[in-house]
C-alpha positions in Angstrom: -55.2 72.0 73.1 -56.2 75.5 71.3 -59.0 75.4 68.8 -56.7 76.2 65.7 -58.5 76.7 62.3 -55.8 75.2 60.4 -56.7 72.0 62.3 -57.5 69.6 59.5 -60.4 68.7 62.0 -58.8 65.5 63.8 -58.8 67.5 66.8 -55.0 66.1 67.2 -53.0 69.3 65.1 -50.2 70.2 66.2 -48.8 73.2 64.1 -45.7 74.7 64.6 -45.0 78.7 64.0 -44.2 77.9 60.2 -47.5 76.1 59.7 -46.3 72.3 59.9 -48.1 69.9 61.7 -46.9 66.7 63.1 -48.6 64.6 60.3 -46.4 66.4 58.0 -49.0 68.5 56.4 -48.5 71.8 55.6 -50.3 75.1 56.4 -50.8 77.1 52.1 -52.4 80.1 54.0 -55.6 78.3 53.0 -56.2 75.1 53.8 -53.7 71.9 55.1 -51.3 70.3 52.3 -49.2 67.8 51.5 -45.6 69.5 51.5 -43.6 69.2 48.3 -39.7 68.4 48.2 -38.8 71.9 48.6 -40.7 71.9 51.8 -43.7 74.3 50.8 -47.4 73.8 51.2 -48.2 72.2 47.9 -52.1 71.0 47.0 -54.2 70.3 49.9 -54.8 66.7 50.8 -57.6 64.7 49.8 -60.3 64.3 51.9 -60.6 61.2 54.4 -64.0 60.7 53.1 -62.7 60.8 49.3 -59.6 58.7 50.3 -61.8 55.9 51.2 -64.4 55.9 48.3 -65.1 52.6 47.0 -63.0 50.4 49.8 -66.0 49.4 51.2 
């Protein structure tokens, strides 16, 4: 596997020509999103870190 900078840092990306991975994130130009329904990049994901806050 390439060292891709768009790799959310999971070292498991796999991101097609039009910037989607296989997770179903996609590529803004900036940083990997959460697609919206029309299938663009919309606001980038949370954080893992900030997704488990407080779940300890």
């Amino acid at each position: 596997m390439t060292d891709d900078e768009r790799c959310c840092g999971t070292g498991t990306c796999m991101i097609d020509a039009q910037g989607r991975c296989w997770c179903g994130q996609q590529w803004n130009g900036d940083t990997m999103c959460a697609p919206t329904p029309d299938g663009q990049a919309g606001e980038p994901a949370p954080a893992v870190a900030d997704t488990q806050a407080g779940t300890e």
